[in-house]
C-alpha positions in Angstrom: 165.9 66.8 5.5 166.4 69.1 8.5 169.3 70.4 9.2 169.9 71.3 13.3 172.4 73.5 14.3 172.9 74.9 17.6 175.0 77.7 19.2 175.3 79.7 22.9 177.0 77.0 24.7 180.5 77.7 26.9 181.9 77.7 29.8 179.8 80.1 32.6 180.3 80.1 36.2 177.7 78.3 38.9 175.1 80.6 39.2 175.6 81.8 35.5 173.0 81.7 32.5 172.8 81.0 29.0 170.7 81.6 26.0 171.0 78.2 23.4 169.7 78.5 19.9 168.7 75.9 17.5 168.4 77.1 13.7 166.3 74.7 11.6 167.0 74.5 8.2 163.9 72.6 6.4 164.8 71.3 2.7 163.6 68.4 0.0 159.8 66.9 0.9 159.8 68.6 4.0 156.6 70.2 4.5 156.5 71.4 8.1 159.0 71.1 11.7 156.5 70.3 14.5 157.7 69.6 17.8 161.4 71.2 18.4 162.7 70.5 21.9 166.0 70.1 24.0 167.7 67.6 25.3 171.4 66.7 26.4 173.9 64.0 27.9 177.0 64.1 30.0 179.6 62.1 30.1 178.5 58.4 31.0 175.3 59.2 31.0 172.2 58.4 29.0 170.8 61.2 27.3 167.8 62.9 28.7 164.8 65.2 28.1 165.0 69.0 29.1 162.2 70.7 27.3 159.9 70.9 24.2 157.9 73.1 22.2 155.2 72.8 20.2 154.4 75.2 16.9 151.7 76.8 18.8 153.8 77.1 21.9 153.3 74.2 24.2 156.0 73.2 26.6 157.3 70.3 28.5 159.7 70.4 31.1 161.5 67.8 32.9 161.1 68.8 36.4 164.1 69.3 38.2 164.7 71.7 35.4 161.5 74.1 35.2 162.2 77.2 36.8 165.8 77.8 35.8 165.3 77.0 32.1 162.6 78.2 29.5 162.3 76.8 26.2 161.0 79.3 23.3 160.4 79.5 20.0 160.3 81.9 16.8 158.3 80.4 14.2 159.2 82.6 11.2 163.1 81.6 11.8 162.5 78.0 12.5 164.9 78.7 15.5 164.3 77.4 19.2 165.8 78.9 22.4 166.9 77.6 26.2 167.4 80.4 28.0 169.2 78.4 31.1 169.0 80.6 34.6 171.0 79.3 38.0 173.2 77.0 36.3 174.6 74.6 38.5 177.7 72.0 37.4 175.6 68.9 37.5 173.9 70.8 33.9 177.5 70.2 32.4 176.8 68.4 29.5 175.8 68.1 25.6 173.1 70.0 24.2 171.4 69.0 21.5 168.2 69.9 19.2 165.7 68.0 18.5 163.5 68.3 16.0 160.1 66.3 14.5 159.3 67.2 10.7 156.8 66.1 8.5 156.7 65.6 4.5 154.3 66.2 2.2 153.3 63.1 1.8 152.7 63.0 6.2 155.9 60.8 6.7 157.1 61.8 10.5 160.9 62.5 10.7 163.0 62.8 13.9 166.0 65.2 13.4 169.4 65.7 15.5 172.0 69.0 16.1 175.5 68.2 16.7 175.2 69.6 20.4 176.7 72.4 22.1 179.0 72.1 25.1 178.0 73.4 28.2 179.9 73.1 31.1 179.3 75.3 34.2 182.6 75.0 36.1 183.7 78.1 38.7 
């Protein structure tokens, strides 16, 4: 089991930034978290990609958001970051964590956060 949770989200002004954290919490057959990433949803909409992060640092962006938002990672605290630059109201929406695990016995595990509101309104 992993256990997701995120923080940083609120209300900013257009134009505003954020920093989002994930904290992963790894317990039971767990052996390792692989790929963390980002993703979110707004109202009536389907969910969609914004980043990911390998454990040795590789990233994927969807497009329309690379520039204003880097994803990061801190290995030794299982934690992931968005830092989220030039926020505009159409990123309003639900954040949430992602995050791929693997067991001892090399089972692959997808794992959710709860999300974390973000709504950039002036």
């Amino acid at each position: 089991q992993v256990h997701l949770v995120e923080s940083g989200g609120g209300l900013v002004q257009p134009g505003g930034s954020l920093r989002l954290s994930c904290a992963a919490a790894a317990s039971g057959n767990i052996q390792r978290i692989n790929t963390m990433g980002w993703y979110r949803q707004a109202p009536g909409k389907q969910r969609e990609l914004v980043a990911t992060i390998t454990g040795g640092g590789s990233t994927v962006y969807t497009s329309s958001m690379k520039g204003r938002f880097t994803i990061s990672r801190d290995n030794a605290k299982d934690t992931a970051y968005l830092q989220m630059n030039t926020l505009k109201p159409e990123d309003t929406a639900v954040y949430l964590c992602n995050a791929d695990a693997s067991s001892w016995d090399n089972i692959r595990y997808d794992f959710w956060g709860q999300g974390t509101q973000v709504t950039v309104s002036s």
